[in-house]
Backbone bond lengths (Angstrom), bond angles and torsions (degrees), N, CA, C in turn:
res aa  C-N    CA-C-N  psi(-1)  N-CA   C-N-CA  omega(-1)  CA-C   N-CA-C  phi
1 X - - - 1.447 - - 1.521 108.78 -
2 X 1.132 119.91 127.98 1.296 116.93 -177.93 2.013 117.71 -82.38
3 X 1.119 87.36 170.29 1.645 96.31 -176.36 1.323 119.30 -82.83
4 X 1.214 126.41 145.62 1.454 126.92 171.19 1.194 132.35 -81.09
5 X 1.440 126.30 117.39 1.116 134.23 -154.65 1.483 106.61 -55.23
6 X 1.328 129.40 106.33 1.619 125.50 173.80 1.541 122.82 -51.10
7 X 1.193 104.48 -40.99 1.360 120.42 156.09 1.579 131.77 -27.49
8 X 0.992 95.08 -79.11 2.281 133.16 172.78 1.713 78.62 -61.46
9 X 1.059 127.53 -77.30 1.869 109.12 -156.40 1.807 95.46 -65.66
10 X 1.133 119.83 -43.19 1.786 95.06 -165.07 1.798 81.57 -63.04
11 X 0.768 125.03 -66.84 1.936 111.67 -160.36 1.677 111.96 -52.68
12 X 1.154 141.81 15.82 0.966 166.00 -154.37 1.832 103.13 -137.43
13 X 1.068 101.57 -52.20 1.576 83.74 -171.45 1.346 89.19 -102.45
14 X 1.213 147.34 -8.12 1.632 130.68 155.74 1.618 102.27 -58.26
15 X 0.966 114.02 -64.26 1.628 117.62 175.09 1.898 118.76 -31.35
16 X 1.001 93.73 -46.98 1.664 93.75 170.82 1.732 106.86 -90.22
17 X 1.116 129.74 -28.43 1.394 112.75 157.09 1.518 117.51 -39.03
18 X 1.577 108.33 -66.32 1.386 123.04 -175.98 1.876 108.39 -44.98
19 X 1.140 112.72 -36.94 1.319 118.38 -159.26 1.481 88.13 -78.63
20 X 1.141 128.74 -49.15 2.034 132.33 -178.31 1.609 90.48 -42.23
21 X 1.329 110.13 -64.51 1.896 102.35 -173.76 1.323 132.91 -24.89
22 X 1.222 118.09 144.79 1.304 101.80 172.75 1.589 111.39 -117.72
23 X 1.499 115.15 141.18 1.010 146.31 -174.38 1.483 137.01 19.52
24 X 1.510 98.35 -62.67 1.918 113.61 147.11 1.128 120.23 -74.38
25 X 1.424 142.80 -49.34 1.697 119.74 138.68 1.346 129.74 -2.76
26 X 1.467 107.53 -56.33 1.512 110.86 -162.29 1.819 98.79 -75.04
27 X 1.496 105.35 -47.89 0.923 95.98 172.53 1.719 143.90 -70.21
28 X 1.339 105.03 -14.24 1.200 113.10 172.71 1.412 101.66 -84.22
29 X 1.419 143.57 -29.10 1.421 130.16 140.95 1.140 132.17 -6.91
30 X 1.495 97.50 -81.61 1.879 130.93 161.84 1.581 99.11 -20.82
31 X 1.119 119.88 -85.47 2.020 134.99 170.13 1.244 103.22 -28.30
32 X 1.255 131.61 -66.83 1.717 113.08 -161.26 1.712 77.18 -81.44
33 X 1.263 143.25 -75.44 1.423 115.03 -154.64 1.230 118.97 -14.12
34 X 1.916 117.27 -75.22 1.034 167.75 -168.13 1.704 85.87 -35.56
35 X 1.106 114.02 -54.19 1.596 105.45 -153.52 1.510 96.07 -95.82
36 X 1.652 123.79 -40.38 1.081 114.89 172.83 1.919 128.61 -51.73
37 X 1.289 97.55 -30.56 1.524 99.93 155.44 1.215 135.81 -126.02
38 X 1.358 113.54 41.46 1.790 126.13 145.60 1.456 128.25 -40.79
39 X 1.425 108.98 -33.33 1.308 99.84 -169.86 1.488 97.55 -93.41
40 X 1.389 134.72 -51.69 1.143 119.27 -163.34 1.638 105.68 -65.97
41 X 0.975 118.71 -29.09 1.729 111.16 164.04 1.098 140.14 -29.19
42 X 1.863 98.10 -63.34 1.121 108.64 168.70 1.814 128.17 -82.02
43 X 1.400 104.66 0.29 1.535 105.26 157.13 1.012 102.75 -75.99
44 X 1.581 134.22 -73.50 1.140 115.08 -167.24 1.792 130.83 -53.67
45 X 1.417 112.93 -15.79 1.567 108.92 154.45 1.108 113.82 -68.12
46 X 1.545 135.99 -45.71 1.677 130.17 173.05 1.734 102.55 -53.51
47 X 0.956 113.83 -52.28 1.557 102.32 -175.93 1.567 112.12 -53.80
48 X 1.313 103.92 -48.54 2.192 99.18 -173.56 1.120 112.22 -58.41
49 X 1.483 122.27 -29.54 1.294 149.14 171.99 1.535 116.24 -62.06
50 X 0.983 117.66 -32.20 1.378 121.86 179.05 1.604 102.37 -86.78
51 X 1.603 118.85 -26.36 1.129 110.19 -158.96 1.522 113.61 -102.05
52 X 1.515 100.24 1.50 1.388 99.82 -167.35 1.474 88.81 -111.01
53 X 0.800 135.71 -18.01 2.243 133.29 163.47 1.365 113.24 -90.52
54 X 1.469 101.74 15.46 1.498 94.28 167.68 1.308 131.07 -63.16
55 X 1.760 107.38 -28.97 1.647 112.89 -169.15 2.257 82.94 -100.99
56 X 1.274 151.60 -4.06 1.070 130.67 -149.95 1.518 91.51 -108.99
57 X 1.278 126.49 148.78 1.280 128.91 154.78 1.971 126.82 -67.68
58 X 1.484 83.97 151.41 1.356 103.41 -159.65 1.901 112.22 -52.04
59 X 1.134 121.01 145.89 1.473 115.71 -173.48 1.678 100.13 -85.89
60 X 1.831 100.27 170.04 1.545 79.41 -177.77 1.748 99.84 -117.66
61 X 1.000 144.00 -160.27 1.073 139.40 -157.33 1.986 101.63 -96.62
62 X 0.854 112.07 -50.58 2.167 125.16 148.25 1.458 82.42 -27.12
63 X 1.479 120.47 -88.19 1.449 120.60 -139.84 1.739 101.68 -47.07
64 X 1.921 112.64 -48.72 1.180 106.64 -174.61 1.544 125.10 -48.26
65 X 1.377 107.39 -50.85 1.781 117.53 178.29 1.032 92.93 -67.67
66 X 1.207 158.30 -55.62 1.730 125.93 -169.86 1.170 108.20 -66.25
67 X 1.438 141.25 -10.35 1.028 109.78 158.54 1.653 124.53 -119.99
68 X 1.008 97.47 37.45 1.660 93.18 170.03 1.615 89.83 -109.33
69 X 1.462 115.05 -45.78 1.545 103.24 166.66 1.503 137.58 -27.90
70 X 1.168 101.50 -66.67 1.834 123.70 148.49 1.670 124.56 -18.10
71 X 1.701 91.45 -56.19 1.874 112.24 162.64 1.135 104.45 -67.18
72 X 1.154 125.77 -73.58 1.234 120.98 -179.59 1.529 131.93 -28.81
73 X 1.651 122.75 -48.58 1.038 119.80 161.60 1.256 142.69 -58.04
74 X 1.577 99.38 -31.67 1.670 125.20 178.23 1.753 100.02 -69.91
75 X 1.251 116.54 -41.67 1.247 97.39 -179.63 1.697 120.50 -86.98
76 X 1.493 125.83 -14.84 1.332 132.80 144.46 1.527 107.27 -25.94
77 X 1.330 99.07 -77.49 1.729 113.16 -166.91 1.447 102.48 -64.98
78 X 1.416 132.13 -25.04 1.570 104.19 142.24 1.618 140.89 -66.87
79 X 0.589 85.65 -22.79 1.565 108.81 -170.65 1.763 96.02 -63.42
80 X 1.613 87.81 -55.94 2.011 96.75 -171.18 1.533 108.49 -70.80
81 X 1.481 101.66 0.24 2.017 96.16 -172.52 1.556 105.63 -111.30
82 X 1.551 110.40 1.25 1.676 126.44 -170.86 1.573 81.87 -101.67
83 X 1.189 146.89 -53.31 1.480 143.79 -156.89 1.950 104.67 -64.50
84 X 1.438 110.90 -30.70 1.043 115.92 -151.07 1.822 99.53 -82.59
C-alpha cells in the first residue's frame, strides 16, 4: 500500500480550512497569496517569453506602437459597446 503524500494532505487540509472561511477572508487570503507570489509569476512569464522569440526576429519600435495602438482601440470599442 503506498504512502500518503504529506504534501497533497497538508494542502488538503489548508483547503478545507479555507473553505470554513467566510467570503472576505477567503478573499483577503486570495491578496496576500496573490501578492506574495507575483514575482515569481511574472518571471516565470518573462522566461516562456523569452523562450518562445528565441528563433523570431527582433520587433522594431513602429512595430511596438502599432500595436499597442491596435489594443488600444479594441479595448475603446469595448468599452463603447459595455456603455450601451
Amino acid at each position: 500500500m503506498a504512502q500518503p503524500n504529506p504534501k497533497e494532505s497538508r494542502i488538503e487540509q489548508v483547503l478545507q480550512l479555507v473553505e470554513q472561511l467566510p467570503p472576505d477572508e477567503q478573499i483577503e487570503l486570495w491578496r496576500k497569496l496573490d501578492i506574495k507570489t507575483w514575482g515569481k509569476r511574472w518571471d516565470e512569464l518573462v522566461k516562456r517569453i523569452q523562450e518562445r522569440r528565441r528563433n523570431l526576429p527582433p520587433l522594431t519600435d513602429e512595430e511596438i506602437v502599432a500595436e499597442m495602438k491596435s489594443i488600444r482601440r479594441e479595448v475603446w470599442a469595448e468599452r463603447a459597446e459595455g456603455d450601451n
